[in-house]
PDB file of N, CA, C and O in Angstrom:
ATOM      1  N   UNK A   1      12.821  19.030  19.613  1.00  0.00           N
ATOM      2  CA  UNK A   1      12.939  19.844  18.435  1.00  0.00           C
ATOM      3  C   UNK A   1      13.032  18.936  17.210  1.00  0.00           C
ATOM      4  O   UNK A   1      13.798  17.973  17.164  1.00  0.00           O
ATOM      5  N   UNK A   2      12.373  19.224  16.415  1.00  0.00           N
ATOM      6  CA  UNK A   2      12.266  18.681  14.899  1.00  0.00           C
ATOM      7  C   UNK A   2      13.130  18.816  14.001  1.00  0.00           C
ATOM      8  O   UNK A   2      12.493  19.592  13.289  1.00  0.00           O
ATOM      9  N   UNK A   3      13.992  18.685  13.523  1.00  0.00           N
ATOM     10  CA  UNK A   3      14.662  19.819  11.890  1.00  0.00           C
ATOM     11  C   UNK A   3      14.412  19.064  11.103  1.00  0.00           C
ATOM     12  O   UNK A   3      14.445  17.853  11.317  1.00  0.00           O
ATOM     13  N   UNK A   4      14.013  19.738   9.680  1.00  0.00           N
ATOM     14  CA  UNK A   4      13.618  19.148   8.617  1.00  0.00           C
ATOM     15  C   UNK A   4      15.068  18.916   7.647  1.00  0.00           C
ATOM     16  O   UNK A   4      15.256  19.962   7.024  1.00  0.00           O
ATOM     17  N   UNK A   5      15.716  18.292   7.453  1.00  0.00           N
ATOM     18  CA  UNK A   5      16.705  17.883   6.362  1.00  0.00           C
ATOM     19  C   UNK A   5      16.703  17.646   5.300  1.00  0.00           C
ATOM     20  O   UNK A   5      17.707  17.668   4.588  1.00  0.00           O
ATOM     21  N   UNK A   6      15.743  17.403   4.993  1.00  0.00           N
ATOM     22  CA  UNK A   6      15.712  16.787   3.510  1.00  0.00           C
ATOM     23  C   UNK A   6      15.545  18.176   2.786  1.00  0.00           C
ATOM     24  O   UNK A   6      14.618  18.254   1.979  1.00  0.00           O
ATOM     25  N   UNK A   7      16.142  19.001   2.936  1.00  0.00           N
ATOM     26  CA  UNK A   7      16.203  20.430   1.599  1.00  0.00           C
ATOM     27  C   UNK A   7      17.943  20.514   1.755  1.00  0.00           C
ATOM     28  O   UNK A   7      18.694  19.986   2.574  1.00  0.00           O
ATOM     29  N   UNK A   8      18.189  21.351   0.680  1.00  0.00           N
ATOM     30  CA  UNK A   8      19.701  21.001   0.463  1.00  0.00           C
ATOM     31  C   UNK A   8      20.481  21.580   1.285  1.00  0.00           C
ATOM     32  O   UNK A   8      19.698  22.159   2.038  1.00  0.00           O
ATOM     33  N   UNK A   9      21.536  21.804   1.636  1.00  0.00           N
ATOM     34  CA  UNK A   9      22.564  22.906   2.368  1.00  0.00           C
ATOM     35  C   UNK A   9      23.178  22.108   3.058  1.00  0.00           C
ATOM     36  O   UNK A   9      24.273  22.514   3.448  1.00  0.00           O
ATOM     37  N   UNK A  10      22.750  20.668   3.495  1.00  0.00           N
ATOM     38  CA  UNK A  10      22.860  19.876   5.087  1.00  0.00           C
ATOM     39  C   UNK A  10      23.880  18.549   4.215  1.00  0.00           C
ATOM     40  O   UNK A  10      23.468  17.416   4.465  1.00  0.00           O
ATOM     41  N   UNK A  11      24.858  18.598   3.459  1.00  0.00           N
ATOM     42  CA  UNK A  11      25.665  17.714   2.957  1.00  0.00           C
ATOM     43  C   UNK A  11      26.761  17.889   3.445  1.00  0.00           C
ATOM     44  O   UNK A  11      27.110  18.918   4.024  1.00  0.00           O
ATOM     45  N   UNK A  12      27.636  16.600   3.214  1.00  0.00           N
ATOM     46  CA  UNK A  12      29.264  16.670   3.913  1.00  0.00           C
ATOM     47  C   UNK A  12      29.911  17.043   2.996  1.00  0.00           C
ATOM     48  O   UNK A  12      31.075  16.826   3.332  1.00  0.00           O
ATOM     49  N   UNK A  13      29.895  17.710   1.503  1.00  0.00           N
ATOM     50  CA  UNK A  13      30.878  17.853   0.779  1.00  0.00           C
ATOM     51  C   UNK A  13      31.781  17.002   0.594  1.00  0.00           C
ATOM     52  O   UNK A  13      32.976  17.121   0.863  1.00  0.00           O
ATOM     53  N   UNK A  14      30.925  15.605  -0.141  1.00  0.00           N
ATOM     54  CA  UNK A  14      32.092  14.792   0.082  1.00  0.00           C
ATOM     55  C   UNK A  14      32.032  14.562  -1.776  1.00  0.00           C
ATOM     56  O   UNK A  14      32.129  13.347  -1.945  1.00  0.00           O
ATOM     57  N   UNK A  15      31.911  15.281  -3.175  1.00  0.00           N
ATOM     58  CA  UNK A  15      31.846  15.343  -4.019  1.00  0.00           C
ATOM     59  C   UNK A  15      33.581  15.199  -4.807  1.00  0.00           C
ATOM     60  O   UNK A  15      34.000  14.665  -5.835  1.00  0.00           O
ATOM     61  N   UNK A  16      34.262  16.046  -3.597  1.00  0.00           N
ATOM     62  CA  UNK A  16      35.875  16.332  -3.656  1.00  0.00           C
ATOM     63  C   UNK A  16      36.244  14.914  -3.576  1.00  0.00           C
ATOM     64  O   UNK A  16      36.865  14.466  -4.539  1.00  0.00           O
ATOM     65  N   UNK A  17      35.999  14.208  -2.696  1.00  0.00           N
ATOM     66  CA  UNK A  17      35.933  12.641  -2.342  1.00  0.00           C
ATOM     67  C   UNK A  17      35.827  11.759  -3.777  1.00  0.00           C
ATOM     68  O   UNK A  17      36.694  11.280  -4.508  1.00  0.00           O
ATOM     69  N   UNK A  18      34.583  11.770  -3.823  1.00  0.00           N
ATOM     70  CA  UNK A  18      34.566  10.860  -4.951  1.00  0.00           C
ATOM     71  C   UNK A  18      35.046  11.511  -6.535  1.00  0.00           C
ATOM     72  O   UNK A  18      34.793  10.847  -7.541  1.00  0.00           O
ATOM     73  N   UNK A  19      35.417  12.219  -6.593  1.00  0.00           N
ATOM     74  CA  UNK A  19      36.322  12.868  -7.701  1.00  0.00           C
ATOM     75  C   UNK A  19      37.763  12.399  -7.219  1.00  0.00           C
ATOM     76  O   UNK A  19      38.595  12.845  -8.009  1.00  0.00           O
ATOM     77  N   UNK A  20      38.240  11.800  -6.398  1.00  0.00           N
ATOM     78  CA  UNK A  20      39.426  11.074  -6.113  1.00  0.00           C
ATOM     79  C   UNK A  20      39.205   9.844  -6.291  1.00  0.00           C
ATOM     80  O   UNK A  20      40.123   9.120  -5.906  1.00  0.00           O
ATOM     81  N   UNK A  21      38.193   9.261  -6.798  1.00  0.00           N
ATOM     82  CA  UNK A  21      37.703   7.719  -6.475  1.00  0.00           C
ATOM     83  C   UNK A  21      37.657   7.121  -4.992  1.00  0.00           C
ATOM     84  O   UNK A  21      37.906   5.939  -4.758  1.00  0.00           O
ATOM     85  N   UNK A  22      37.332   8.011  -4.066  1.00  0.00           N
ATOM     86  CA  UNK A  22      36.930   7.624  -2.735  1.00  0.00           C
ATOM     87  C   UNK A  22      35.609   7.437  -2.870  1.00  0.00           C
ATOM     88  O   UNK A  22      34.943   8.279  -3.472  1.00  0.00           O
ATOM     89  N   UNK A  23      34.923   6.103  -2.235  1.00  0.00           N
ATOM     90  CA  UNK A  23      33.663   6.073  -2.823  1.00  0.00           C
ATOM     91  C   UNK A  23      32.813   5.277  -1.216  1.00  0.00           C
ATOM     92  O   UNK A  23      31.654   5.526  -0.883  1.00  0.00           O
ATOM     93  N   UNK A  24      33.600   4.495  -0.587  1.00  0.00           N
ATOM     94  CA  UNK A  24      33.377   3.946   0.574  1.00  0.00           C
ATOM     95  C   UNK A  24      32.489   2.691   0.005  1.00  0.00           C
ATOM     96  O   UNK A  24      31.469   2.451   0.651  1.00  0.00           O
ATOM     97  N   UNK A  25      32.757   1.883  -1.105  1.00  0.00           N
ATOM     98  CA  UNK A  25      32.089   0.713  -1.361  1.00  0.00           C
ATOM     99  C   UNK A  25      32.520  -0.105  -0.416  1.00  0.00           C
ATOM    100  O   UNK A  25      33.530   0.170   0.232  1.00  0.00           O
ATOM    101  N   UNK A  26      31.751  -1.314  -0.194  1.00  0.00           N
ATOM    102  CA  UNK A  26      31.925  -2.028   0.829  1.00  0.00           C
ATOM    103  C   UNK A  26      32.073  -2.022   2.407  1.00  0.00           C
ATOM    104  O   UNK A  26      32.174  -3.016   3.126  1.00  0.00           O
ATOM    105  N   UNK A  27      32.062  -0.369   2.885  1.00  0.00           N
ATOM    106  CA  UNK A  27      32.282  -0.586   4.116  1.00  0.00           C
ATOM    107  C   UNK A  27      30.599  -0.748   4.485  1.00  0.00           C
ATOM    108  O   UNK A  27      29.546  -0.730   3.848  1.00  0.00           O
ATOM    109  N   UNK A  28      31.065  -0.933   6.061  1.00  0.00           N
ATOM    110  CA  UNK A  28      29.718  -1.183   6.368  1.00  0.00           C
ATOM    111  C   UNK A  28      29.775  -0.039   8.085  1.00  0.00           C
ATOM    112  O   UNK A  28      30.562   0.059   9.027  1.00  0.00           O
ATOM    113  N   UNK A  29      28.656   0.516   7.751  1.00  0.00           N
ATOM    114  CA  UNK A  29      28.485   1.480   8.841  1.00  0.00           C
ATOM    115  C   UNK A  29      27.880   0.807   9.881  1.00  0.00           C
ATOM    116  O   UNK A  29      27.298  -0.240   9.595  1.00  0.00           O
ATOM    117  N   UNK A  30      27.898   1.333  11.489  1.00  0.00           N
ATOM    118  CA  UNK A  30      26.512   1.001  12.265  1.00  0.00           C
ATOM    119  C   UNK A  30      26.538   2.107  13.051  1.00  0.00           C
ATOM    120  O   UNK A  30      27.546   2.771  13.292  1.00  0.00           O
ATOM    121  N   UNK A  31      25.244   2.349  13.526  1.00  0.00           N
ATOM    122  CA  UNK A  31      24.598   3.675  13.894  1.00  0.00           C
ATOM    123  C   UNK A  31      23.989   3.037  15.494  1.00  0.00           C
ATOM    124  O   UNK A  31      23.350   1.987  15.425  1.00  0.00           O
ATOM    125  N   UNK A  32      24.100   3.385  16.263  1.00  0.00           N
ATOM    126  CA  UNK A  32      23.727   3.090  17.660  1.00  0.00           C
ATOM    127  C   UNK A  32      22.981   4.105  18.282  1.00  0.00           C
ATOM    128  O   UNK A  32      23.654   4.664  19.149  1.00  0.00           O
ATOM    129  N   UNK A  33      21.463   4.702  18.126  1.00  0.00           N
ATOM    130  CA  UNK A  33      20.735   5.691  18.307  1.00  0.00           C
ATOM    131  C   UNK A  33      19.690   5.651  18.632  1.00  0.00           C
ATOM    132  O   UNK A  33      18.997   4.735  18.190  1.00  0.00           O
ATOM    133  N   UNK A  34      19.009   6.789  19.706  1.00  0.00           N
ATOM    134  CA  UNK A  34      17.260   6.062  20.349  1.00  0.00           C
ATOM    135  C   UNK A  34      16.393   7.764  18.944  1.00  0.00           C
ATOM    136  O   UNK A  34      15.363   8.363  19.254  1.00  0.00           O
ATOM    137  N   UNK A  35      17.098   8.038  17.780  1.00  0.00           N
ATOM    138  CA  UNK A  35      15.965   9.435  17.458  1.00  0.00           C
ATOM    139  C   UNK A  35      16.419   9.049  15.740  1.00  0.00           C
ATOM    140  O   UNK A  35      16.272   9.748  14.738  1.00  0.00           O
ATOM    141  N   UNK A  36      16.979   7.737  15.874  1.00  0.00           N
ATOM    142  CA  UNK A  36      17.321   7.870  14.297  1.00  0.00           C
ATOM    143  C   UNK A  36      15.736   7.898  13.007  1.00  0.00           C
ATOM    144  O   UNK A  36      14.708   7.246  13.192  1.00  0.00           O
ATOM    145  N   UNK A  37      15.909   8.515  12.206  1.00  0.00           N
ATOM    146  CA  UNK A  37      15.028   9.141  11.331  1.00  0.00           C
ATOM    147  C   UNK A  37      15.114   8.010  10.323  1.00  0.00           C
ATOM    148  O   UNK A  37      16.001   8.251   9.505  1.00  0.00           O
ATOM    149  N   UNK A  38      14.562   6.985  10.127  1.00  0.00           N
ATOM    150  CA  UNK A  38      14.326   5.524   9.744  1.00  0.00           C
ATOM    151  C   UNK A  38      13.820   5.734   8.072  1.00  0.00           C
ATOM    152  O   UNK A  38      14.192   4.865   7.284  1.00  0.00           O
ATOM    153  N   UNK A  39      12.996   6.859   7.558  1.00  0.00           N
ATOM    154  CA  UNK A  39      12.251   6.629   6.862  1.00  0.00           C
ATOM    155  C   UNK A  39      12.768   7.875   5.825  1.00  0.00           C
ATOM    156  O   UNK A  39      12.201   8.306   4.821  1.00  0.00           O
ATOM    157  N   UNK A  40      14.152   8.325   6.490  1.00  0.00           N
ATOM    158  CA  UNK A  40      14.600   9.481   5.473  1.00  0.00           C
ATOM    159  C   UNK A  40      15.023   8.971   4.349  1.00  0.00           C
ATOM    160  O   UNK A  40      15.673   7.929   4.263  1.00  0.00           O
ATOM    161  N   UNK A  41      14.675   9.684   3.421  1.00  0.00           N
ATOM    162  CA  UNK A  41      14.946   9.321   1.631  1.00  0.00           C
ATOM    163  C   UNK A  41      16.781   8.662   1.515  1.00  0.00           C
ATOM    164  O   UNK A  41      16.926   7.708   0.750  1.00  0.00           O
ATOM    165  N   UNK A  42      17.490   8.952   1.926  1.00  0.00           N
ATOM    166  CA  UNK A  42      18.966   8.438   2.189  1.00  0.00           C
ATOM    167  C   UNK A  42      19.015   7.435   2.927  1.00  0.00           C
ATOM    168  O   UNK A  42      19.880   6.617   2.616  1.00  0.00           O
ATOM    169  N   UNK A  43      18.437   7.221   3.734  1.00  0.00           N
ATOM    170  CA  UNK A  43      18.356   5.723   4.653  1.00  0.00           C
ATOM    171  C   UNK A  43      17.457   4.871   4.383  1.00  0.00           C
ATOM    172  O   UNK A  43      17.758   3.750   4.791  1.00  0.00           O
ATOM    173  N   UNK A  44      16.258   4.949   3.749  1.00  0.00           N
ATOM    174  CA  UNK A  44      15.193   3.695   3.898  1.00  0.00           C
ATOM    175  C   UNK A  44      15.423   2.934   3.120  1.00  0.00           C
ATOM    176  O   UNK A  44      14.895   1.899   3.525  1.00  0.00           O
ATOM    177  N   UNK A  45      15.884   2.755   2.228  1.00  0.00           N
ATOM    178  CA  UNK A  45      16.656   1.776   0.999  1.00  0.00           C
ATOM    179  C   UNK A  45      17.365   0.491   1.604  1.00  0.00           C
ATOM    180  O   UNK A  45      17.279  -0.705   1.326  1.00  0.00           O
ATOM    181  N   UNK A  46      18.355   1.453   2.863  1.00  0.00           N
ATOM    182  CA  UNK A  46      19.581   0.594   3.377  1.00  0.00           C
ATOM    183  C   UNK A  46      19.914   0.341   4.518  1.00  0.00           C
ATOM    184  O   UNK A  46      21.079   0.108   4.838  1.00  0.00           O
ATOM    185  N   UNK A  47      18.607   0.349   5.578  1.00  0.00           N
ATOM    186  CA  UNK A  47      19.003  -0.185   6.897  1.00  0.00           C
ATOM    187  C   UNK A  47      18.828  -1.293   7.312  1.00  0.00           C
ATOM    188  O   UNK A  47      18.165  -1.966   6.523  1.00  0.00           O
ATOM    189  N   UNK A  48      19.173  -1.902   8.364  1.00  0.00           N
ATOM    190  CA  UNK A  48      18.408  -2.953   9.190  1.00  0.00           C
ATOM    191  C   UNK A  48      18.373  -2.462  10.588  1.00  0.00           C
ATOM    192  O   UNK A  48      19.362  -1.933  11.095  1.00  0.00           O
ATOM    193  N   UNK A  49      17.324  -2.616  11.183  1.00  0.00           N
ATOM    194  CA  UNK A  49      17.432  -2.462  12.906  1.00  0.00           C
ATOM    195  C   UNK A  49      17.324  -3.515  13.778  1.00  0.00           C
ATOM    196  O   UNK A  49      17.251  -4.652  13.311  1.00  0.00           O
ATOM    197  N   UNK A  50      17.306  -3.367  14.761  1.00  0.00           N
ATOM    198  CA  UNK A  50      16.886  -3.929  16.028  1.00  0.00           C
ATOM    199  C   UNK A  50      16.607  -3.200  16.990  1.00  0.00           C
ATOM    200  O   UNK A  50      17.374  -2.278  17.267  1.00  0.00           O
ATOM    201  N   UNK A  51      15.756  -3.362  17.543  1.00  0.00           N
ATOM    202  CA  UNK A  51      15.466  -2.335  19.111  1.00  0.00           C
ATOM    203  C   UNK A  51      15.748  -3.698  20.141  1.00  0.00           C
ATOM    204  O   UNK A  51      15.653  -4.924  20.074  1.00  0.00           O
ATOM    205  N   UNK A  52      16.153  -2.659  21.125  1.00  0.00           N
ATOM    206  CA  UNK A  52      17.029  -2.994  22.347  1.00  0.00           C
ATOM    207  C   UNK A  52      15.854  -2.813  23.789  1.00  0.00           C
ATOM    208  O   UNK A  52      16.075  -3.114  24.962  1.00  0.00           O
ATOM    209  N   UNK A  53      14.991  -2.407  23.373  1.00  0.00           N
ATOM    210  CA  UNK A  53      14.163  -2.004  24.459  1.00  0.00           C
ATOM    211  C   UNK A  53      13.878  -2.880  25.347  1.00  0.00           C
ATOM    212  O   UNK A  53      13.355  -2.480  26.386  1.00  0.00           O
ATOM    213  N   UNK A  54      14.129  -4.200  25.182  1.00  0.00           N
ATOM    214  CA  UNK A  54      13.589  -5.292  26.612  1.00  0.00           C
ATOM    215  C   UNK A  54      14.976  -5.538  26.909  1.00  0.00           C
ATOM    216  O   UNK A  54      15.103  -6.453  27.723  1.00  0.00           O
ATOM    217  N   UNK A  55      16.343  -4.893  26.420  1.00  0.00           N
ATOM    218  CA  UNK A  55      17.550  -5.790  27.364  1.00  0.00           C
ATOM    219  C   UNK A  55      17.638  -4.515  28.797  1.00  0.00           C
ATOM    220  O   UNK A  55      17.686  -3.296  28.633  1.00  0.00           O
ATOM    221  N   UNK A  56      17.639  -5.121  29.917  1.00  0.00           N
ATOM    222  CA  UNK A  56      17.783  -4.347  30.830  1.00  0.00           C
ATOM    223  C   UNK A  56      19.252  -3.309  30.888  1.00  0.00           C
ATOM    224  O   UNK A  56      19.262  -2.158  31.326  1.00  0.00           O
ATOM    225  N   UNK A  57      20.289  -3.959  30.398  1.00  0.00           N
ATOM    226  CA  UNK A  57      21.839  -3.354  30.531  1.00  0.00           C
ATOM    227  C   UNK A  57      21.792  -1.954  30.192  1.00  0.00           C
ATOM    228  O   UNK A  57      22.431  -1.106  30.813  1.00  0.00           O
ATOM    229  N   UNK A  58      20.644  -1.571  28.696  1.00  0.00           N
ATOM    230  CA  UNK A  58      20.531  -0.131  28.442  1.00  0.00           C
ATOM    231  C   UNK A  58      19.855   0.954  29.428  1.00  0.00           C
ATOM    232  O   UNK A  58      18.943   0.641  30.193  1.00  0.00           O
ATOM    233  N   UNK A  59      20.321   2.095  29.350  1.00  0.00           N
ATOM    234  CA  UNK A  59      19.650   2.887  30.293  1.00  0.00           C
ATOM    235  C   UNK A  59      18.567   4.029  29.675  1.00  0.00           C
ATOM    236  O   UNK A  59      18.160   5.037  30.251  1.00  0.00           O
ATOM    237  N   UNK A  60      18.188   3.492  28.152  1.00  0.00           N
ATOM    238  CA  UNK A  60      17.328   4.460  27.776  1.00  0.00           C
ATOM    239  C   UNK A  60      16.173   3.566  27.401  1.00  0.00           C
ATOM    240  O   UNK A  60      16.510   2.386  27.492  1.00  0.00           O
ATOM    241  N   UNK A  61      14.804   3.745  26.972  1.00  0.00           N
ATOM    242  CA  UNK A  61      13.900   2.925  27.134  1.00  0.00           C
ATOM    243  C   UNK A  61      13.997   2.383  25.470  1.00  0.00           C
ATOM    244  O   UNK A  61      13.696   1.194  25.364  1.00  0.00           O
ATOM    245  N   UNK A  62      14.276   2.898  24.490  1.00  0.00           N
ATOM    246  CA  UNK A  62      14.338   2.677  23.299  1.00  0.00           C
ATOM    247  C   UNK A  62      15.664   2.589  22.302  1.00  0.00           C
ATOM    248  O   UNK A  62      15.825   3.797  22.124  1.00  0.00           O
ATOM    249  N   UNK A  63      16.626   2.006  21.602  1.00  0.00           N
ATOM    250  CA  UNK A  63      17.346   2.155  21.006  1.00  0.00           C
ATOM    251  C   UNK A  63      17.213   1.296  19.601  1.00  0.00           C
ATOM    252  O   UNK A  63      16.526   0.275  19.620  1.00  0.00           O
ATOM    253  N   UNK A  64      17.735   1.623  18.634  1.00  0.00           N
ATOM    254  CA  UNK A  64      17.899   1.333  17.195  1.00  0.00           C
ATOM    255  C   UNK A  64      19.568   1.066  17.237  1.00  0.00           C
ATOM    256  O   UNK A  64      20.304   1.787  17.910  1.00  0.00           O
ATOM    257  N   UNK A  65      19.839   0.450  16.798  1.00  0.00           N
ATOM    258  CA  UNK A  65      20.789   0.044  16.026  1.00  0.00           C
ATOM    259  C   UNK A  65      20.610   0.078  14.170  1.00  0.00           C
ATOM    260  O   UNK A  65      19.823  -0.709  13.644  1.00  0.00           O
ATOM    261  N   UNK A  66      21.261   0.865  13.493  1.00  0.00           N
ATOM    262  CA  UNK A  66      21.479   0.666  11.725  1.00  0.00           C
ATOM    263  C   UNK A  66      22.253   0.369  11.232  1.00  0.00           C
ATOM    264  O   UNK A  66      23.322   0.925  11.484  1.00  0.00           O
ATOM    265  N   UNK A  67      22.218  -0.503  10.400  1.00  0.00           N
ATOM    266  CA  UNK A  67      24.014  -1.173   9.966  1.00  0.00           C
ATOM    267  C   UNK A  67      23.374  -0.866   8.254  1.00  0.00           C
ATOM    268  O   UNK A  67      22.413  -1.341   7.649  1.00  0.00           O
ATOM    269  N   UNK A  68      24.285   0.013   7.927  1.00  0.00           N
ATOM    270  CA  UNK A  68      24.028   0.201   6.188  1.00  0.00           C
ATOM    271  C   UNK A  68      25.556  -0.132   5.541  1.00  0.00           C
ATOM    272  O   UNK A  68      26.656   0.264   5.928  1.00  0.00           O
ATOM    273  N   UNK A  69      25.214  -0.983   4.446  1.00  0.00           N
ATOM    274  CA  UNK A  69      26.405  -1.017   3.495  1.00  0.00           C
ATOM    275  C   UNK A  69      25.795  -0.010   2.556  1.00  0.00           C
ATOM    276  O   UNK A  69      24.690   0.289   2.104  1.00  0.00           O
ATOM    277  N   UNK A  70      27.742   0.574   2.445  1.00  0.00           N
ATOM    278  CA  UNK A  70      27.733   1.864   1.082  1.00  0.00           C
ATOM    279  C   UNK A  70      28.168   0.720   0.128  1.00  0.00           C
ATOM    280  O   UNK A  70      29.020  -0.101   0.467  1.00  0.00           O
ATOM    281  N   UNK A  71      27.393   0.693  -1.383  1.00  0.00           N
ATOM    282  CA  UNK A  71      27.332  -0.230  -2.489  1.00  0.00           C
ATOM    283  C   UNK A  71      26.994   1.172  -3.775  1.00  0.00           C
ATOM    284  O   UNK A  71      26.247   1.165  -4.753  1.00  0.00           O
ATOM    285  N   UNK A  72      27.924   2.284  -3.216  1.00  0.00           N
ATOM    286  CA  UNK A  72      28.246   3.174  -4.421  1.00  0.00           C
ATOM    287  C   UNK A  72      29.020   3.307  -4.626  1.00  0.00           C
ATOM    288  O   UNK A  72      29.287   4.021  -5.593  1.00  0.00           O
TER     289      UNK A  72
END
């Protein structure tokens, strides 16, 4: 199944957040996923990957790893 995201409704409400000065500068996320959406307008700016596909230890044929720093 497909879903399209990029139209509005699909946010965390995190506006309340940064009206407290919660802003998450500097942390750094990582994402461990074989369906991550690489080229969405919110992510392509700020990833890096690696695929995992030749280490035998995984049990799926494909994985991504994304490590994004928030620098807002």
């Amino acid at each position: 199944m497909i879903i399209d995201n990029r139209g509005g409704g699909l946010d965390m409400n995190v506006i309340p957040a940064w009206r407290e000065g919660i802003t998450g500068r500097g942390v750094v996320v990582t994402i461990l996923d074989d369906g991550l959406e690489t080229d969405h307008p919110d992510l392509v700016a700020n990833y890096v990957s690696h695929h995992f596909s030749h280490h035998l230890f995984l049990n799926k044929e494909y994985f991504i790893i994304m490590t994004c720093v928030v620098d807002t």
